[in-house]
FIFILUM-814616 format. One record per residue (C-alpha): residue in three letters; z, x, y. Coordinates in steps of 0.05 Angstrom, whole numbers, plus 32768, in hexadecimal, padded with zeros to 4 digits. Last residue first. Layout:
BEGIN
ALAZXY...
***
This chain:
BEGIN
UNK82A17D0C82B6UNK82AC7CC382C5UNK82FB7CD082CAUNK82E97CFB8301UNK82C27CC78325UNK82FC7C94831FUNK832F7CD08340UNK82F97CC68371UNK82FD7C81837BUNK83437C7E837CUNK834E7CB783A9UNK83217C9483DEUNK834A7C5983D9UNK83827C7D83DCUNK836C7C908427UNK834F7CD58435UNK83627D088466UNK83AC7CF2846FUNK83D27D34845EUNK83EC7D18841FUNK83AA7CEE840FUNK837F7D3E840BUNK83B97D5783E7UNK83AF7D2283B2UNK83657D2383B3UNK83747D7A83A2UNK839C7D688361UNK836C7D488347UNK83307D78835BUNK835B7DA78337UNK83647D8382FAUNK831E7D7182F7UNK83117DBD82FDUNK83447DD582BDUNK831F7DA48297UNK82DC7DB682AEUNK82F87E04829EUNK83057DEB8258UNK82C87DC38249UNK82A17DFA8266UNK82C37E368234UNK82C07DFC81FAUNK82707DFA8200UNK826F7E438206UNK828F7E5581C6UNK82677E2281A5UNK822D7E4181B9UNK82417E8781A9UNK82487E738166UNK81FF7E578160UNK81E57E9B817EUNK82097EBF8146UNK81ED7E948111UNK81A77E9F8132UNK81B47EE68140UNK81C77EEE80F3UNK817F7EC080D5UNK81547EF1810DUNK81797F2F80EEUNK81637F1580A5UNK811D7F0080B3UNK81147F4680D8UNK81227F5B809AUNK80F97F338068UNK80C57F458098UNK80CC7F938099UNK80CA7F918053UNK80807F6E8051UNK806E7F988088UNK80697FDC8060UNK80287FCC804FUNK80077FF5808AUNK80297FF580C8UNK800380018100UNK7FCB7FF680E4UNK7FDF7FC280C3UNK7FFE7FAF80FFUNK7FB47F988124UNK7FA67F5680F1UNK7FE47F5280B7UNK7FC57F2D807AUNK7F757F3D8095UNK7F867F8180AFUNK7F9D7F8E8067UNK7F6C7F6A8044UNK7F387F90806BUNK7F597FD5805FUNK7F627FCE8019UNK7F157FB28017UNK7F027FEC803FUNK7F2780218014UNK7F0C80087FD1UNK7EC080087FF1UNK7ECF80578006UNK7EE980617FC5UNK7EB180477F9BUNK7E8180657FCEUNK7E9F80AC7FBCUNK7E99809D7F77UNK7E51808B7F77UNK7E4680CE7F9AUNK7E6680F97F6BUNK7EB081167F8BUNK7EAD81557F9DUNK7E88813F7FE5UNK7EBE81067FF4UNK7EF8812E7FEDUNK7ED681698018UNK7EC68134804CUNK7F0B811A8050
***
């Protein structure tokens, strides 16, 4: 850098000096402590990482809804259950059908 700057004529030199702060000051200014990291390149690396963030999201929203049927299915499959266990429970005489009732009511509530 120093033999670049000494060819060069002294009022160039401080030409590109000045040029290379004001690139760098707009640069740190637009992007803060990745510019120099980075450099310029950001701008491309945004409209990607726009892109993969825009996918997960979609992907994200799909797993949702997978998940909401998976529990409505298995709480489905459990109401039955606890169904059928009240009845078992009034066969061998631990609970009353009045009992059953109201929590065969409960169920319903669910």
């Amino acid at each position: 850098m120093n033999n670049a700057i000494g060819v060069l004529p002294p009022i160039a030199g401080v030409l590109l000096l000045i040029a290379a702060g004001i690139v760098f000051i707009v640069g740190f200014s637009r992007y803060g402590v990745n510019f120099i990291k980075y450099g310029f390149k950001q701008t491309a690396l945004d409209s990607s990482l726009e892109k993969h963030f825009d996918r997960l999201e979609e992907r994200l929203d799909g797993m949702d809804a997978r998940i909401a049927a998976i529990e409505t299915n298995h709480f489905g499959h459990l109401k039955d259950f606890l169904s059928e266990l009240t009845s078992i429970l009034v066969d061998k005489g631990v609970i009353t059908n009045q009992d059953r009732a109201r929590l065969d009511n409960q169920l319903r509530g669910m």
